[in-house]
Every structure is written in structure tokens, then in C-alpha cells.
C-alpha positions as MATLAB code, in Angstrom:
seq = 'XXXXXXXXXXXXXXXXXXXXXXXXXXXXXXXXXXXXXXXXXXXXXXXXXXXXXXXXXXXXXXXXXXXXXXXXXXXXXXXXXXXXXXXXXXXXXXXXXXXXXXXXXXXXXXXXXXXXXXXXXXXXXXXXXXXXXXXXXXXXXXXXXXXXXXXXXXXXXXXXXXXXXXXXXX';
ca = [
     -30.853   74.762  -20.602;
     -33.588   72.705  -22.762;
     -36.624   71.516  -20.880;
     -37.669   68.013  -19.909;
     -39.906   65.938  -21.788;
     -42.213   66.142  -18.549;
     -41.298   69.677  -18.013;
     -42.426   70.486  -21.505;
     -45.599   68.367  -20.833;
     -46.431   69.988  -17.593;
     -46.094   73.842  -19.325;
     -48.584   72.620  -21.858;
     -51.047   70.692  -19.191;
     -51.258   73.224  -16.454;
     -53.521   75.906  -18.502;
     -56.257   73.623  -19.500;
     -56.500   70.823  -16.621;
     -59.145   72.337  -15.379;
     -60.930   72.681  -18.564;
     -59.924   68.704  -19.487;
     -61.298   67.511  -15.893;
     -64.667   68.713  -16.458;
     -64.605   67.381  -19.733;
     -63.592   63.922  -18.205;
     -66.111   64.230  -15.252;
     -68.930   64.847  -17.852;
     -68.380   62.158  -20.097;
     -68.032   59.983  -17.065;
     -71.548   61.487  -15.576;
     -70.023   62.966  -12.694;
     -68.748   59.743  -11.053;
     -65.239   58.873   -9.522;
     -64.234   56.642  -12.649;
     -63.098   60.171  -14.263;
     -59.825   59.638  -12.522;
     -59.307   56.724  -14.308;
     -59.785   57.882  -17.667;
     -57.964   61.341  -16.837;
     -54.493   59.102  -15.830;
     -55.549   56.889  -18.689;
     -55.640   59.632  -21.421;
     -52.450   61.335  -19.871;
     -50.300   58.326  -19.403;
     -51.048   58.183  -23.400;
     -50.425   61.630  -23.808;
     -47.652   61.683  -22.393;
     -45.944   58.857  -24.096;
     -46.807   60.192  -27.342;
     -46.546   63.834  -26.622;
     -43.722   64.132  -29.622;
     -46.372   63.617  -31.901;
     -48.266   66.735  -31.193;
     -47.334   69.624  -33.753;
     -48.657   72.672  -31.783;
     -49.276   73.298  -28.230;
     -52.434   75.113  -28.984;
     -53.712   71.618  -30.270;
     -52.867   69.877  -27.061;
     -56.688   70.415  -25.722;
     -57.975   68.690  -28.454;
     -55.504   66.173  -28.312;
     -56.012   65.207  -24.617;
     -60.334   65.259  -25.883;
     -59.534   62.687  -28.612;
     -57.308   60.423  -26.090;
     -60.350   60.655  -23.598;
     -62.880   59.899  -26.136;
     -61.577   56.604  -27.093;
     -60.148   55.789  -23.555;
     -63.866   56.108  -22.744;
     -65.247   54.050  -25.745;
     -62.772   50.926  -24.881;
     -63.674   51.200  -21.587;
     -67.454   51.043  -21.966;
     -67.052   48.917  -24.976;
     -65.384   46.228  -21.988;
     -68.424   46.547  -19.358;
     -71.290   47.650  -21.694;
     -73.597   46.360  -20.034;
     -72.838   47.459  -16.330;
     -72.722   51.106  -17.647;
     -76.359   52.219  -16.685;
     -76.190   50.244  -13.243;
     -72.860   51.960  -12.634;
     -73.700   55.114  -13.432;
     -76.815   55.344  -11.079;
     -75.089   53.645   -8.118;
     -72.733   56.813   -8.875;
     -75.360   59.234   -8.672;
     -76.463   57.119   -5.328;
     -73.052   58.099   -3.773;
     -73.397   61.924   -4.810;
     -72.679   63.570   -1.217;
     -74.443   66.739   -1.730;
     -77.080   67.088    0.657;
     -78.693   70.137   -1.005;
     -79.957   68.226   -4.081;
     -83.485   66.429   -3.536;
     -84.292   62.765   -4.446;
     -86.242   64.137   -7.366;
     -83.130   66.265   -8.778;
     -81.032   63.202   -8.717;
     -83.748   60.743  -10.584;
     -84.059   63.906  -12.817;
     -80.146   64.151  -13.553;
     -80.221   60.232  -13.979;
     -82.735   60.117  -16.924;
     -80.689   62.753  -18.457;
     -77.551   60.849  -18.457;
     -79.391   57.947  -19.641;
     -81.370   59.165  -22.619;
     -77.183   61.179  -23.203;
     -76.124   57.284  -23.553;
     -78.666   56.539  -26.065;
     -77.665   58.862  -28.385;
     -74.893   57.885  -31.444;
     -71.553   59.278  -29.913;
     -70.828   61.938  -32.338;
     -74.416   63.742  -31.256;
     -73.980   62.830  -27.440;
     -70.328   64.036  -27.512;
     -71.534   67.435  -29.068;
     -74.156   67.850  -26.658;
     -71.813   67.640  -23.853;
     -69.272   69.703  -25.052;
     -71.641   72.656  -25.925;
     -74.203   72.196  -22.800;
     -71.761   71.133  -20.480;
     -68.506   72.079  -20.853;
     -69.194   75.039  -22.192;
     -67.081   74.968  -25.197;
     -67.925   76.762  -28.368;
     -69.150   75.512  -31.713;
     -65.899   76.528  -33.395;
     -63.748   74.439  -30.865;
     -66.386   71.871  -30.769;
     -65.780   71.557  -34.817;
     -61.834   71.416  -34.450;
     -62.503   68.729  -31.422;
     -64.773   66.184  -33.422;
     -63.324   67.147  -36.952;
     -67.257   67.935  -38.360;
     -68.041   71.372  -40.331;
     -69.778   73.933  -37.770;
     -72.621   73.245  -39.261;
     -72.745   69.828  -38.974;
     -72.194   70.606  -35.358;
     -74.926   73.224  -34.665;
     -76.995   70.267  -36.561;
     -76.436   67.479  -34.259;
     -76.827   70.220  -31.066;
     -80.581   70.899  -32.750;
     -81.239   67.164  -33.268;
     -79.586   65.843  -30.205;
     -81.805   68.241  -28.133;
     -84.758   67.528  -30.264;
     -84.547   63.843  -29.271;
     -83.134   64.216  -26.125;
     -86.424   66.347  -25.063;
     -88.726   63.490  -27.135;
     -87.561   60.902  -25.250;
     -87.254   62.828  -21.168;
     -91.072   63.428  -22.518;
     -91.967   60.478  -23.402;
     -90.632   58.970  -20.321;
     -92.821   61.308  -18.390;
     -96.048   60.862  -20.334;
     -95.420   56.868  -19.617;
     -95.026   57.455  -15.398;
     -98.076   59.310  -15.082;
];
């Protein structure tokens, strides 16, 4: 008996939803809108699932799907991103982290924004997701050294600007 269309989807979704929620809850910054974009990107998915010529692609796939989910969506409210994405951090509920880790945590995510996409998505895929500069190459179709050389310049400016915030408060 042949498989379901959502059968077949499901067999290929399982193994890597829990890599594709972090992904989603880092590009989102940790906040609750990752939902969104995760039944975004597979309601899309899903409807064009035929298109997909290997299963071992489907990672990638979903990654792509997110990406641009994510770009329409901040292209929409651009300019309610940085308020939203600290009243997120606001409603973080664990107790453990200080005051001081959470402004630290939100200047990180808002020097991430200020970088050009293709160097901020990098970054998060290597630093925070864990992901390896092969698959990050296959993911955002660059050579792997183009990759390991927007890692090196996205940290490089990522750690001129956290300082030169710092040098400005004091």
C-alpha cells in the first residue's frame, strides 16, 4: 500500500524538527513568533513537497522556506522589529538569567539585525544552530569559503560594533 502525501511528509519531517525549530527560534531571537513562521514554512512545504527531488534535501528546503517566510514578514513590520524583539526578551520566563544577561543577549540580536542577511544568516547557522560549514554552504548556495569568510567578517564586525557600544556607555 503507497503512502500518503502527508504520510510521506511526516517520514521526512520527524528526523529533523527538532533541528528546523531551533533554526526557526534563532532567526526569530528566541521569541513566540517562531510558531508562526514554523506553520508558515510547513504549510508551504507541504503544498509543494512534490517538488523536492531527495529527502536528504528536505532540511535545506524547509531553511530556504523559513528564510524568506522571515524576510516577507519583517519586510511587512520593519520597523516594529527591534521593539518587538526586546518586549520578547522582556517576557523571557527564566528566572535564572540576570537583568544584565538579558540587555547583553539584546545587543547581540540587535547588532545580528544589522548585518546584510547572507552574513547574519551564516552566523546563526554556525554559532547557533550548530550546523557545519559544509551544510551551511549547501543551505545558502555560497562556496565554503565564502562561508568561513562571512563567519570571520560577521564576527569581526559583530565584536566592533558590541565594543563600540560599550566604549560609548561608559
Amino acid at each position: 500500500m503507497e503512502l500518503s502525501k502527508q504520510e510521506r511528509f511526516m517520514q521526512v519531517y520527524e528526523p529533523v524538527h527538532a533541528r528546523f525549530e531551533r533554526y526557526c527560534k534563532t532567526r526569530t531571537f528566541g521569541g513566540e513568533q517562531f510558531k508562526d513562521v514554523m506553520h508558515d514554512t510547513l504549510l508551504i512545504a507541504y503544498e509543494k513537497f512534490e517538488t523536492l527531488k531527495t529527502k536528504e534535501a528536505f532540511l535545506h528546503f524547509l531553511f530556504g522556506i523559513a528564510t524568506r517566510v522571515l524576510s516577507n514578514q519583517r519586510k511587512k513590520k520593519q520597523p516594529e522589529f527591534v521593539e518587538h524583539l526586546s518586549a520578547e526578551l522582556k517576557n523571557v520566563q527564566n528566572d535564572e538569567q540576570s537583568i544584565e544577561r538579558k540587555m547583553e543577549i539584546n545587543t547581540l540580536y540587535e547588532q545580528l539585525e544589522k548585518l546584510d542577511d547572507l552574513t547574519r544568516e551564516c552566523i546563526i547557522l554556525f554559532e547557533i544552530s550548530g550546523f557545519s560549514i559544509k551544510e551551511i554552504s549547501a543551505i545558502v548556495n555560497l562556496s565554503e569559503a565564502a562561508v568561513k569568510q562571512r563567519l570571520s567578517r560577521g564576527r569581526k564586525e559583530l565584536l566592533e560594533r558590541i565594543t563600540s557600544l560599550e566604549n560609548t556607555e561608559l
